[in-house]
N, C-alpha and C positions, 0 to 999 in steps of 0.2 A: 487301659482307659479308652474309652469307645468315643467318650462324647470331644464337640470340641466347641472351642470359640465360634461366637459368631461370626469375627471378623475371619478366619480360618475357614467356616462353613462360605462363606457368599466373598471371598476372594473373587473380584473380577477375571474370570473367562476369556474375556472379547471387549472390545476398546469400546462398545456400547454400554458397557457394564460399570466401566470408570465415570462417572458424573461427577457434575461440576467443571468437568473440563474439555469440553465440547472442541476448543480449538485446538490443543495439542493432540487426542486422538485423531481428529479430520488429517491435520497434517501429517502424524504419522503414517496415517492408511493411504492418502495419497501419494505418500515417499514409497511406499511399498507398490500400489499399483501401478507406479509408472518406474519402479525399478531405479529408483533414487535414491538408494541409500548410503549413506554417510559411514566412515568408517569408527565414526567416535559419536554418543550423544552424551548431555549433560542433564541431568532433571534434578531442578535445585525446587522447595519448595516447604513450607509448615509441616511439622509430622499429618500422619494420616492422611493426608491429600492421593494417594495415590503413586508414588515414583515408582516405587520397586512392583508394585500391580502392572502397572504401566510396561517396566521395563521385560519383566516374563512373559507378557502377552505380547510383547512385538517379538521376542524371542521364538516364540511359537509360531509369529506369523512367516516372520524370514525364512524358518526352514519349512513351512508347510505348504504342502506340492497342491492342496483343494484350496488354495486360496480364495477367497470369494467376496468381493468389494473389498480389499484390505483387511478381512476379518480370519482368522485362522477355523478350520472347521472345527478344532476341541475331538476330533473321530479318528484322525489316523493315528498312524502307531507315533510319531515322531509328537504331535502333540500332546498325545497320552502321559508318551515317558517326560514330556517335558512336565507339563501338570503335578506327576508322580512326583518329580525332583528324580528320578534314574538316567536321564540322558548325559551323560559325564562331557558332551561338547558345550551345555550351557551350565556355567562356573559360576557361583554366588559366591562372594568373597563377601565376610566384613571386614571394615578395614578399622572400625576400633582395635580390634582383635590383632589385626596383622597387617600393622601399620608396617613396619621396618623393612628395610632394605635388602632382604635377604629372603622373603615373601615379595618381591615386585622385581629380582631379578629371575628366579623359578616362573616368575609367569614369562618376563622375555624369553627365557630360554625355552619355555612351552609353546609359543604361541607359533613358531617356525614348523613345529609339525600340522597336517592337515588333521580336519574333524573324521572321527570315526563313522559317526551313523549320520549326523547331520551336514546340509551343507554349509554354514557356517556355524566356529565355532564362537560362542556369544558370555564374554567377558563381563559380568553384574557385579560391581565393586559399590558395595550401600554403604553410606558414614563415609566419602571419598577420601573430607577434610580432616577427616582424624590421623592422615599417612605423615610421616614425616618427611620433612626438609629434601632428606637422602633420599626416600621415597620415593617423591614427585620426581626428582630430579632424573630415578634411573627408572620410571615409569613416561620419560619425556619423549624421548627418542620413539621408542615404540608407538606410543600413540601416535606419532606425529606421521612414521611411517608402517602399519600394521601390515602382514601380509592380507592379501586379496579376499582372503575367506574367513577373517577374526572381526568381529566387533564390538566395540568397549561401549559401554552405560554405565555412567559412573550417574551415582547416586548423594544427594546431601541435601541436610538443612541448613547450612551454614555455608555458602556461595565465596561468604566474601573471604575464606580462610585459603581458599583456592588460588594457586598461583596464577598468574594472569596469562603463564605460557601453555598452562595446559587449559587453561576456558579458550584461549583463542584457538586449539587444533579442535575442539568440540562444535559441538550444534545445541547451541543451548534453550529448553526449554522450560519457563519458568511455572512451576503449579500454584495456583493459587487456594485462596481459604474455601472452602464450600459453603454458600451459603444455607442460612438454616433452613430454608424452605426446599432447598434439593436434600438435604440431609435428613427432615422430615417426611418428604413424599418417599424416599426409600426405605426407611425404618416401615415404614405404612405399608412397604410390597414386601418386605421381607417376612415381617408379624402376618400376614396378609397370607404367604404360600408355608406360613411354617402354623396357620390357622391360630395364632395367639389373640386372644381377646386382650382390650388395649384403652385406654383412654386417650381422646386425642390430646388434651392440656398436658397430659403426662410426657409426649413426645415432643412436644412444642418445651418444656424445661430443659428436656436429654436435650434437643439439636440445641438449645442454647447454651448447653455447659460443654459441650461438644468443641468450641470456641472453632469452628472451621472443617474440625478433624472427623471423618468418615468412621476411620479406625475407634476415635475415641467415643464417639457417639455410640457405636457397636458393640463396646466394651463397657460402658454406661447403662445400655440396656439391655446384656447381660445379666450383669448384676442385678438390676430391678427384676427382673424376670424372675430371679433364684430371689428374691429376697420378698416376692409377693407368691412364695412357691407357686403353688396351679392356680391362682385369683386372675392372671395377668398381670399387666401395667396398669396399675394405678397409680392418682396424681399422687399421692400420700408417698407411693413407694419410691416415686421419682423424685419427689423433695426429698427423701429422708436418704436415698442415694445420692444424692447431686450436693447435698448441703444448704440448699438453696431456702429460700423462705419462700411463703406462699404470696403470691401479687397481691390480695388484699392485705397482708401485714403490709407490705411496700407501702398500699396506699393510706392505711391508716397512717402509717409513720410519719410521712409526708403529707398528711393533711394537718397532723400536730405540730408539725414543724412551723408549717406555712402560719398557723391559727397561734402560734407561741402559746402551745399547752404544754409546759416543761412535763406535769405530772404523765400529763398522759404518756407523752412519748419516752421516759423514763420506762413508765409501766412496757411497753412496746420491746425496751431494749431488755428487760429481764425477761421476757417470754423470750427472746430470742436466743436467749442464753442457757434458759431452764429446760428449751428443748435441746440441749444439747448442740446447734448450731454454732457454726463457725466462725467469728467473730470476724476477719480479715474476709471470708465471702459475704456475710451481714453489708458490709461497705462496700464492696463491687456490687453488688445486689443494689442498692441506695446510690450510686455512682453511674451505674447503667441506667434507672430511673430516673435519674436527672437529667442525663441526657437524651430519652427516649421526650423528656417534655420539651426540649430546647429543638429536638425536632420537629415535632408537632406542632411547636408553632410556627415556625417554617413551612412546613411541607407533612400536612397530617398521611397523606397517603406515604410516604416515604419511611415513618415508623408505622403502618398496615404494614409493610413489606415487609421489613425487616424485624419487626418482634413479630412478626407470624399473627396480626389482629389480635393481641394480648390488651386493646385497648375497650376499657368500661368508660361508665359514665362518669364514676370520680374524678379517675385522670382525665378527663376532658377540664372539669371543672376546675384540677388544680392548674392545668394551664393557664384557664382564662382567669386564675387569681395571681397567679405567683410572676412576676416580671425577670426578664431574664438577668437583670442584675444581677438580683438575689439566686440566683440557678448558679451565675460563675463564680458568687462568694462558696455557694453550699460546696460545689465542686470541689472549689481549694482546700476548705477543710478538711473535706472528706481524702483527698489525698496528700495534704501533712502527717495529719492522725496515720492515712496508711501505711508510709513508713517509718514513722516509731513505733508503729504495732508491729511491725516485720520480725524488733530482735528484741519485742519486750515480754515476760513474762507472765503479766496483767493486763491482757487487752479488751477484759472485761471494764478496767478501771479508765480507758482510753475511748474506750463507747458510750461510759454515762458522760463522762467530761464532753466530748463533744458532742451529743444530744443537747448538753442546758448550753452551748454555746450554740449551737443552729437555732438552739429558741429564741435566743437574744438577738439572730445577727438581723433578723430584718429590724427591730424597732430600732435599734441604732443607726443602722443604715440607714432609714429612714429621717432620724432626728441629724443624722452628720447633713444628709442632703438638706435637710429645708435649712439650715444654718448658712450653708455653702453657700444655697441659692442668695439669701441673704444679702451674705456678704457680697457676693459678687454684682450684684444689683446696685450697692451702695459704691465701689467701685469704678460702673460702668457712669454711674450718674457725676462723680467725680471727676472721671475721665471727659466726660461730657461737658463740663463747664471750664473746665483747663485749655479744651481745644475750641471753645469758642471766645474764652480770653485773648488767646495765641492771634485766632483773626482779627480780633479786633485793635491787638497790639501791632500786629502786621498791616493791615490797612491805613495805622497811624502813620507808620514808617514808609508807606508807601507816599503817600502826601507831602512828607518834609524832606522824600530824601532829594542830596543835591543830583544837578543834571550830570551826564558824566562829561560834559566839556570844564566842567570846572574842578573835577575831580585831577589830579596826575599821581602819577606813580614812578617811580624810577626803576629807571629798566634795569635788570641781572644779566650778568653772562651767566646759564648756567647750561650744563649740558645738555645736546638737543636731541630727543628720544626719537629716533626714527621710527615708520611703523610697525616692526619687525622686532623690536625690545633693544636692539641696537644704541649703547649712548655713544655721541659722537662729541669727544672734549671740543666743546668752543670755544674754553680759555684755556687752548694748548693753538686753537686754528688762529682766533683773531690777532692775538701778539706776531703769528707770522706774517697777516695781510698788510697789518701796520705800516710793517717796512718791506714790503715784498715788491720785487723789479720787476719787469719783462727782461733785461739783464741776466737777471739771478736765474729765471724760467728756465731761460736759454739755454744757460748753460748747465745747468740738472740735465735738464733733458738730452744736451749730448753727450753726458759721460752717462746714461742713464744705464744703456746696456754693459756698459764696462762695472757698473757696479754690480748690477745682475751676475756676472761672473764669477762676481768673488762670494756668493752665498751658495750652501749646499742644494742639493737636488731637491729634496723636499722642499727648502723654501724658496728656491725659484720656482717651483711648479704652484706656490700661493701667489707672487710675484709675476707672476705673469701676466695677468691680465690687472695688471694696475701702471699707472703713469704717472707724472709731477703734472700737476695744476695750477699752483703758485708755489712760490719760493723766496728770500731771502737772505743776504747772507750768512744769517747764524739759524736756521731753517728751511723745511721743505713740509707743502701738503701734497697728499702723496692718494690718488685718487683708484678705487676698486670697481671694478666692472659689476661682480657680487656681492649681494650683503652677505654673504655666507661667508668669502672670500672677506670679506672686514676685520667678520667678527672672527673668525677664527685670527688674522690678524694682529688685531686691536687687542685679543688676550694673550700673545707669544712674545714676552717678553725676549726671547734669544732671540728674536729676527729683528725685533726693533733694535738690538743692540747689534746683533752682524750688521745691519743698513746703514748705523751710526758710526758706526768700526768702517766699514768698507767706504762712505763719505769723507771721513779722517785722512783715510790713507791715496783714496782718488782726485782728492780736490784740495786738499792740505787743510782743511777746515772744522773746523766743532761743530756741525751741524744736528738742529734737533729732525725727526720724522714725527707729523701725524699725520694718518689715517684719518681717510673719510668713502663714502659710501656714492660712487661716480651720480646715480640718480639723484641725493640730494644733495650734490656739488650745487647746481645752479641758487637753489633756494637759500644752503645758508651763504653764498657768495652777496646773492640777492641783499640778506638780510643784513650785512655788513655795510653794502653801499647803504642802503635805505637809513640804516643807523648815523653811519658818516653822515650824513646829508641831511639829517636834522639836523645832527650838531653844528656841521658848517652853515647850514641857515640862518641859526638862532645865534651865532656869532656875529653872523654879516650881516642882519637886521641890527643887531647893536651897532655896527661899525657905521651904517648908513642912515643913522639916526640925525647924526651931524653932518652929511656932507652933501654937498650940494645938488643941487636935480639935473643939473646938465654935464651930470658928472656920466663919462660912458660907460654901459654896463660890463663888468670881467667874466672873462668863466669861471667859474664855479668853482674851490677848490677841490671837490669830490668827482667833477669831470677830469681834473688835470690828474686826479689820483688813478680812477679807472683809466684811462689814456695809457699810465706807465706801467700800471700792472697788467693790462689784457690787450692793449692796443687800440686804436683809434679806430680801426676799420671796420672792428665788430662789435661796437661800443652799442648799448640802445637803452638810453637810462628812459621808465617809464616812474609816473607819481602815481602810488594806487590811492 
């Protein structure tokens, strides 16, 4: 058999010849021209993109002695037999095929000998991810360490099956999708030197069912070729290979839609059916057109580029009719229906049903919105009068309410939130200020360090930077340099019970401990006098209600109290 595939006649040659991928050739040919090459590469990518092209032609480059800009000459002998497939130093492996462990331990034990004819010998493993477990595993070491003259190109479409220890000893390079317009201009030069007459709309369908792929595109018009024997490429031949529907059925459909002519677009869906067409491509065909308009009104030049100018004057006009609402409902239908049609039988019978539902869905959409608007206006107006009651219920209360001097409240102990989230018990501190001495101070603080003894290392080492502040006979406030040091504290119940234990046995007494936080010692100390000191006001205003004016003034009983708790000498009661 003489003749071959397309994609087999115009295999890329020379890294100019791979399109669409402009930056991983450049950078391959630079790794080559400047004698940088890598012992491992990775080329993950959509089929047909090019990898295993890619990877033969650096194969060719590395060992060819006329190298010229990073391009292999395709003329010596070493290029020839590589081309051929005869040079036995470059190894094409699949690895669907010979996944297991017993094929990747034969290439470790190969890979120690040098290349025969070439000077490196160049390892092409295609479908990498298909290797097993065991595979990878005794394929690891070698990659990681290759002798001087082996280089591996592992190949795949599927990246992410790849163990993460053999991508990191790689150099990975990712291919992307071709676009249709590079995928079109080549079919053009290919038809072109092989003299095929050709239509252009007919090439603009191929690159679009092409979905990215080189390969598939070449293999699409192929067949068109054989299927329009000697006529060429025509558009007829490239629908009828592609499956695809012609853009004016598209747009017809779509104008029915948008216009809620059930009949007609019915009528639409049995041509589409009686030609034999394919009912799951029928809706990527309808799905791609609804997106192609959702572009357009965006960005009209941006579907020029990308449907290859497949735009008339209809589609302009359904855009400027149809809103994209109604585009993101069509959308979803269109992809419900598409997968119950995936494993249904009758997907003739899932095309008319939603045909008479895309007819209906604008005028309901339509009638739900003016409803909504509706309602939500009735709403708003509601809203509307509710919060202008509120003021003027508010401004009432603002006029009667009383001044706050005749307002009182009665004060709480209740715990005082430092500002670090810290609660610090007030009604564990103020019962001990009650009765707290300079006395009782005292003498905490000189068995202070004797108690410190009797507790473990760890919680002397929280204990250390703390000291007694005030004290009592059946109590002690017990003061931390850090809030951190508090709060760790304040939650360890074993220490507050060693300190309680070790008070017991140092002082012969039942002493309680609480914790407070050295920075706001002063304030809630503060806030104790300050309290005291109403109370004893609003007593000795009563007391001196009845007694005489030339009666001489006392101190204070909340001076004589701060006096025996802190001392006289650094006493400074201020009134805020």
């Amino acid at each position: 058999m003489s003749y071959q595939a397309l994609y087999r006649v115009w295999r890329p040659q020379r890294f100019d010849e791979i399109v669409g991928q402009s930056i991983i050739t450049q950078t391959l040919k630079n790794a080559l021209i400047t004698q940088r090459i890598s012992h491992a590469y990775l080329f993950t990518g959509p089929r047909g993109t090019g990898k295993t092209s890619a990877a033969k032609v650096f194969a060719k480059a590395v060992n060819c002695h006329y190298l010229k800009d990073g391009e292999p000459c395709n003329e010596c002998e070493t290029c020839q037999a590589i081309t051929a497939g005869r040079l036995n130093d470059v190894i094409e492996i699949d690895a669907a095929s010979n996944n297991g462990v017993e094929e990747i331990r034969d290439i470790r034990d190969k890979v120690k000998y040098a290349p025969t004819q070439a000077d490196y010998k160049v390892y092409i493993i295609d479908e990498v991810h298909m290797l097993s477990t065991g595979a990878f595993n005794a394929l690891l070491k070698t990659l990681e360490e290759p002798p001087a003259n082996v280089i591996f190109i592992l190949a795949t479409t599927e990246p992410h099956k790849i163990p993460a220890t053999i991508i990191s000893r790689t150099q990975r390079y990712d291919f992307k999708r071709i676009q249709p317009k590079v995928i079109l201009e080549r079919m053009e030069y290919i038809l072109g030197q092989d003299q095929v007459t050709y239509d252009a709309d007919a090439l603009k369908v191929i690159a679009k069912a092409a979905e990215g792929g080189m390969r598939d595109a070449l293999s699409i018009l192929d067949q068109a070729m054989a299927y329009g024997d000697q006529s060429g490429v025509s558009y007829d031949n490239a629908l009828q290979v592609t499956g695809s529907v012609t853009n004016q059925l598209l747009t017809d459909y779509y104008t029915q839609i948008v216009a809620k002519d059930t009949k007609a677009a019915l009528v639409s869906v049995q041509k589409v059916l009686s030609d034999g067409k394919d009912a799951q491509r029928f809706l990527e065909d309808v799905t791609a057109y609804s997106q192609n308009l959702l572009l357009y009104q965006q960005d009209p030049e941006m579907v020029n580029q990308m449907e290859l100018g497949i735009i008339d004057e209809q589609f302009k006009q359904i855009s400027a009719q149809v809103n994209p609402e109604t585009i993101y409902q069509i959308i979803d239908e269109l992809n419900e229906v598409a997968n119950s049609m995936r494993y249904s039988m009758h997907p003739d019978v899932y095309l008319e049903v939603l045909t008479v539902k895309l007819t209906h869905l604008t005028s309901e959409k339509t009638a739900t919105t003016v409803v909504t608007e509706a309602s939500n206006q009735n709403e708003i107006e509601q809203l509307q009068q509710q919060v202008q009651q509120l003021q003027e219920q508010l401004a009432s209360l603002k006029n009667t309410q009383p001044s706050p001097a005749s307002v009182s409240a009665p004060v709480k102990k209740t715990p005082k939130k430092s500002a670090n989230g810290i609660k610090v018990a007030l009604n564990k501190v103020y019962p001990v200020l009650d009765h707290a001495t300079r006395a009782a101070l005292d003498y905490q603080k000189a068995n202070w360090s004797d108690l410190l003894t009797t507790l473990s290392v760890t919680q002397r080492a929280v204990m250390h930077v703390s000291k007694p502040v005030a004290a009592s006979d059946d109590g002690v406030i017990v003061a931390f340099d850090y809030s951190f040091l508090f709060q760790k504290a304040q939650s360890d119940q074993e220490l507050v019970d060693a300190l309680e234990n070790g008070l017991d046995r140092v002082t012969g007494r039942n002493v309680k401990v609480v914790f407070v936080p050295e920075n706001e010692w002063p304030q809630i100390r503060k806030d104790y006098l300050v309290g005291k000191q109403k109370s004893g006001t609003t007593k000795e205003m009563d007391d001196t209600e009845t007694a005489e004016p030339e009666q001489t003034e006392s101190v204070p009983p909340i001076v004589e109290k701060a006096e025996e708790l802190f001392g006289s000498e650094i006493l400074d009661i201020k009134n805020d």
